[in-house]
C-alpha positions as a Markdown table, in Angstrom:
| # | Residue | x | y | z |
|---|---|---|---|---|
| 1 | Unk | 40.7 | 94.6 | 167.3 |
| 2 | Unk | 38.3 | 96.3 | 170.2 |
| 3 | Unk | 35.5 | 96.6 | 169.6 |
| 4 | Unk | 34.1 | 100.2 | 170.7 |
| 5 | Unk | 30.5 | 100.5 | 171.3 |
| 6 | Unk | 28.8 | 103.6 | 170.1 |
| 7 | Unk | 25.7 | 105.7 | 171.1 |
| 8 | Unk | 23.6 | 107.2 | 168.5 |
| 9 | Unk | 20.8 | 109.2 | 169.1 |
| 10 | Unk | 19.4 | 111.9 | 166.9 |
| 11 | Unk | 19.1 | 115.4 | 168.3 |
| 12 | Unk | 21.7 | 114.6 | 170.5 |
| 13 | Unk | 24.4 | 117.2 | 171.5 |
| 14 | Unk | 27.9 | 115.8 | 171.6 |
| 15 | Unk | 31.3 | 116.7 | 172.8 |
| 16 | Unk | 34.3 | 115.6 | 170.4 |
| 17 | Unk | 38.0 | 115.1 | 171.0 |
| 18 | Unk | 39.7 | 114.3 | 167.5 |
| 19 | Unk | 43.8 | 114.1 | 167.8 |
| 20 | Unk | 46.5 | 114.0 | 165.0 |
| 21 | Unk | 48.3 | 110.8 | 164.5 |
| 22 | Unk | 51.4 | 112.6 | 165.3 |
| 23 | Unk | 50.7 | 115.1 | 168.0 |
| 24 | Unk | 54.4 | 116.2 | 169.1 |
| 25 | Unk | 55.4 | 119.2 | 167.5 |
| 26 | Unk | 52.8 | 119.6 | 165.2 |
| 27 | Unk | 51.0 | 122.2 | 164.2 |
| 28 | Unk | 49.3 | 120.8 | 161.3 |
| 29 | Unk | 45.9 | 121.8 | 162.0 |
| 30 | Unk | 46.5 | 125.8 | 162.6 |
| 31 | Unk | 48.4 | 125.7 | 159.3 |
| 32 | Unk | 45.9 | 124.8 | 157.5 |
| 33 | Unk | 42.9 | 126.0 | 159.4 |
| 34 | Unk | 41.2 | 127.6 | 156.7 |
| 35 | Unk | 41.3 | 124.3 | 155.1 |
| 36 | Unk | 40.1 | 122.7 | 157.9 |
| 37 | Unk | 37.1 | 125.9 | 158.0 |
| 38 | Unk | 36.0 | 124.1 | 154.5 |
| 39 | Unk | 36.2 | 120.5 | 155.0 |
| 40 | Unk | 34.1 | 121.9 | 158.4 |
| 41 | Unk | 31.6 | 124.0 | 156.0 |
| 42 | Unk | 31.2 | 121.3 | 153.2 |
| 43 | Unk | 30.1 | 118.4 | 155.6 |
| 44 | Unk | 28.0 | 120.5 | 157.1 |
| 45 | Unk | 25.9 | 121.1 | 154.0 |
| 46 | Unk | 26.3 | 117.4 | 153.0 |
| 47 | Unk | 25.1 | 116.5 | 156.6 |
| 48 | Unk | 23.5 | 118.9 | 158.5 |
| 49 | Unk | 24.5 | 119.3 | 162.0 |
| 50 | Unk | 24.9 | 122.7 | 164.8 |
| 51 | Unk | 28.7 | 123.7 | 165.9 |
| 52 | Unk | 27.9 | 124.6 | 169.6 |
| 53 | Unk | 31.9 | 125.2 | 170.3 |
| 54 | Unk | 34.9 | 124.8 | 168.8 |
| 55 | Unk | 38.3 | 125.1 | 169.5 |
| 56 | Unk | 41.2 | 123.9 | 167.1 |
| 57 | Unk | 44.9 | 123.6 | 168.3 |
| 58 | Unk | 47.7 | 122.8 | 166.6 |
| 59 | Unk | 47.3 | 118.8 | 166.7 |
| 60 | Unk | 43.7 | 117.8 | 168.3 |
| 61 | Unk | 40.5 | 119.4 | 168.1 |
| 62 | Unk | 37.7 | 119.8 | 170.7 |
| 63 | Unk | 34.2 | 120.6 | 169.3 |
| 64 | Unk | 30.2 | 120.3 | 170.6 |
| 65 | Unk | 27.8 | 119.5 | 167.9 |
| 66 | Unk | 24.0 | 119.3 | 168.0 |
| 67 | Unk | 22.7 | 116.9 | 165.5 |
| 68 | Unk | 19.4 | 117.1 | 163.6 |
| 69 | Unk | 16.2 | 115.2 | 164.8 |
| 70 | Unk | 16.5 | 113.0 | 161.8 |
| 71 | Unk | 19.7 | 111.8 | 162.3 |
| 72 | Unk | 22.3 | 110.6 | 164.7 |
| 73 | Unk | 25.5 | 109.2 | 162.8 |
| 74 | Unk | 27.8 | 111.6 | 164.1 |
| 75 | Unk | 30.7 | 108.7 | 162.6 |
| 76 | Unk | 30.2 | 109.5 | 159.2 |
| 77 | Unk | 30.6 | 112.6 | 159.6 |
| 78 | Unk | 34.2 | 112.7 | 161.0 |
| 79 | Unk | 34.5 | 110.3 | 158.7 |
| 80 | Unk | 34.3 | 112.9 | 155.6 |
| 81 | Unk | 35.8 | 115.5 | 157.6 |
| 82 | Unk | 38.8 | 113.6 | 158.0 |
| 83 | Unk | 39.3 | 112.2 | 154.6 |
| 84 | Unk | 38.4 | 115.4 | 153.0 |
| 85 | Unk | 41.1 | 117.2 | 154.7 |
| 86 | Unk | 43.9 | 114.3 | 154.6 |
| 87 | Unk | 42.9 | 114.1 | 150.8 |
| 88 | Unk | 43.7 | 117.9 | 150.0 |
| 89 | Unk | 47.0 | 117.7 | 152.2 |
| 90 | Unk | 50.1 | 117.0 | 150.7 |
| 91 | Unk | 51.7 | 113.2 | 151.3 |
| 92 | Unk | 54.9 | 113.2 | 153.3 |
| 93 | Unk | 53.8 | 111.6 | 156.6 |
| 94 | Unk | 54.3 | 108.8 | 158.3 |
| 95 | Unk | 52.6 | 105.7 | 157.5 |
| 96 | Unk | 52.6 | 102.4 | 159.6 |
| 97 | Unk | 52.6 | 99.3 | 157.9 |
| 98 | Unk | 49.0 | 98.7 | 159.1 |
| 99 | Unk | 47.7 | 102.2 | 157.4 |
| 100 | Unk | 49.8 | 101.3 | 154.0 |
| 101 | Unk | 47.9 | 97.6 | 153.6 |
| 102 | Unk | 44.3 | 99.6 | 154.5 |
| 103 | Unk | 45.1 | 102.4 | 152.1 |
| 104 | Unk | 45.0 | 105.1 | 155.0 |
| 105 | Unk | 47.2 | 108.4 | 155.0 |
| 106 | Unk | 48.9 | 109.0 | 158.5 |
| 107 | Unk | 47.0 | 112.1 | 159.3 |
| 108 | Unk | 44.6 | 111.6 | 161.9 |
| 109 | Unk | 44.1 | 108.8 | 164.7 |
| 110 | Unk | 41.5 | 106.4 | 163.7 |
| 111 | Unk | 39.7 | 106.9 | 166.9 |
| 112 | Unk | 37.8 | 109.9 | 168.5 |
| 113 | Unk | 36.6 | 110.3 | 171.8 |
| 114 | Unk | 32.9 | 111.4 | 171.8 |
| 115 | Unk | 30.9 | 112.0 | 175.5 |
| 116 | Unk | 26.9 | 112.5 | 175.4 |
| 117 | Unk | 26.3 | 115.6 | 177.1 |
| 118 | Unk | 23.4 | 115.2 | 179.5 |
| 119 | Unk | 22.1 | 118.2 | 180.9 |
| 120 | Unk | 22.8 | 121.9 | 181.1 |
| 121 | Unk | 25.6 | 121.9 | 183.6 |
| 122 | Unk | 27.5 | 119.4 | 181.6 |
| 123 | Unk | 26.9 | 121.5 | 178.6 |
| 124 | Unk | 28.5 | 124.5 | 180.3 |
| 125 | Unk | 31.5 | 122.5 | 181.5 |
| 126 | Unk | 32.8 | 121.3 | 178.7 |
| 127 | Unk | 32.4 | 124.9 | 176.8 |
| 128 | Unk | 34.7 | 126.4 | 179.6 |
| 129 | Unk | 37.2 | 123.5 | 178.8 |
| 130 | Unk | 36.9 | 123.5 | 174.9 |
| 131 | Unk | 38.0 | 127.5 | 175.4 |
| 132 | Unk | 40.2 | 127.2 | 178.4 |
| 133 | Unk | 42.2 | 124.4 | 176.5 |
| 134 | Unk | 44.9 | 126.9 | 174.4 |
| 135 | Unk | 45.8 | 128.4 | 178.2 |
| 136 | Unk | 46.1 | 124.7 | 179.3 |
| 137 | Unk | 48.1 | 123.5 | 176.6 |
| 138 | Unk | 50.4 | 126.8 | 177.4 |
| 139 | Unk | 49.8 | 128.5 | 173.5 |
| 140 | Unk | 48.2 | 131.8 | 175.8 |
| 141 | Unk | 48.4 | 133.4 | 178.5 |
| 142 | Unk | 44.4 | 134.3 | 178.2 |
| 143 | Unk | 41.5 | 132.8 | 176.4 |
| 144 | Unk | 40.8 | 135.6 | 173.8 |
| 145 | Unk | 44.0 | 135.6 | 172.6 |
| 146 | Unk | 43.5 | 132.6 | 170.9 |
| 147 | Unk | 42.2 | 132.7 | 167.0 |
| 148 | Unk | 40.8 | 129.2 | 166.5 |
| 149 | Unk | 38.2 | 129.1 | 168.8 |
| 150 | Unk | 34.3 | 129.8 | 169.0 |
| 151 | Unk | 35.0 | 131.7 | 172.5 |
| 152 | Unk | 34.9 | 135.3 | 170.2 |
| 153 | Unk | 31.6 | 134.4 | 169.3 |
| 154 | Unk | 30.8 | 133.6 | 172.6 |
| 155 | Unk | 32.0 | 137.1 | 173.8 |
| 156 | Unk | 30.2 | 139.0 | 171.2 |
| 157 | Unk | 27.0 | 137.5 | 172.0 |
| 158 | Unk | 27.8 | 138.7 | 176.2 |
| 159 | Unk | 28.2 | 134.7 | 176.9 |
| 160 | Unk | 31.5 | 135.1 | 178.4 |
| 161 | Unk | 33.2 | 138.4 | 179.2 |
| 162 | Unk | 36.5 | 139.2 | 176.7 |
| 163 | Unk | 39.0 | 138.8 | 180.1 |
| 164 | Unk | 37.3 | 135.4 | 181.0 |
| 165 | Unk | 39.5 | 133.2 | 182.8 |
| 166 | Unk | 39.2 | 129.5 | 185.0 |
| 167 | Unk | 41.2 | 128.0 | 187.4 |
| 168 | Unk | 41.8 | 125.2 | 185.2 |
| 169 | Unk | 39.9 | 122.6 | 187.3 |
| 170 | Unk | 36.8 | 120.9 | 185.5 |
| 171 | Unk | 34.6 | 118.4 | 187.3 |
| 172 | Unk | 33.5 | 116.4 | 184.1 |
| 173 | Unk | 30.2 | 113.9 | 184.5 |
| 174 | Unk | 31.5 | 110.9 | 184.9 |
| 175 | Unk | 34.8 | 111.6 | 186.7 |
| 176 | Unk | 35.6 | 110.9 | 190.4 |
């Protein structure tokens, strides 16, 4: 198996990418969203951390988190988030061979892609992508017309204006 290597650092700020197992033609996540609100609410009191930005689509998630000055396992805490919701959903998926021998539902992938964020710019870039992602992925036609997403917040707090749009282009650190 690869080994993935992992940075933690406390007080960080993070950007997530967390997919379902089976992405096509599923909409398993807006389903049960308010589900997903709790599992979301009840890890955050368990371990504390700070929801920057959040958008959830029908099968992957894309979220900024700030974590406390005391801690820095950001793994743990998908870790309960995912089991908490696959526990409360009902069976019926598929399971590989290799999920059935480790006792793992079929939900989620095992894997999530997590980027540092290093400075203010990158900050900013990947807020415009976590709310520009429902027009990108073709659910809208404009931002605000998606419900599962922290960009409402954003507009009531005169971040971003309600008709916000982007060409679709991000320069993300890292990228050629």
């Amino acid at each position: 198996m690869t080994e993935y290597r992992r940075y933690y650092i406390p007080n960080a700020t993070w950007f997530f990418t967390v997919n379902l197992a089976e992405r096509k033609n599923n909409r398993l996540l807006v389903e049960h969203i308010d589900l997903l609100r709790d599992c979301f609410r009840y890890v955050k009191q368990q371990k504390s951390f700070h929801v920057d930005a959040i958008v959830i689509m029908p099968d992957h998630l894309h979220c900024i988190w700030t974590l406390p000055a005391d801690d820095s396992n950001y793994s743990i805490r998908w870790n309960m988030l995912k089991g908490l919701f696959s526990r409360a959903i009902d069976k019926g998926e598929k399971i590989s061979a290799s999920r059935l021998i480790r006792r793992e539902r079929g939900i989620w992938q095992r894997r999530f892609w997590a980027h540092l964020i290093t400075n203010q710019g990158d900050y900013n870039r990947h807020i415009d992508y976590i709310h520009w992602n429902p027009v990108k992925h073709g659910h809208v036609k404009q931002v605000i017309d998606w419900p599962h997403s922290s960009f409402h917040q954003f507009v009531e707090r005169g971040i971003y204006p309600a008709m916000w749009g982007h060409s679709g282009q991000f320069k993300m650190d890292g990228e050629e």
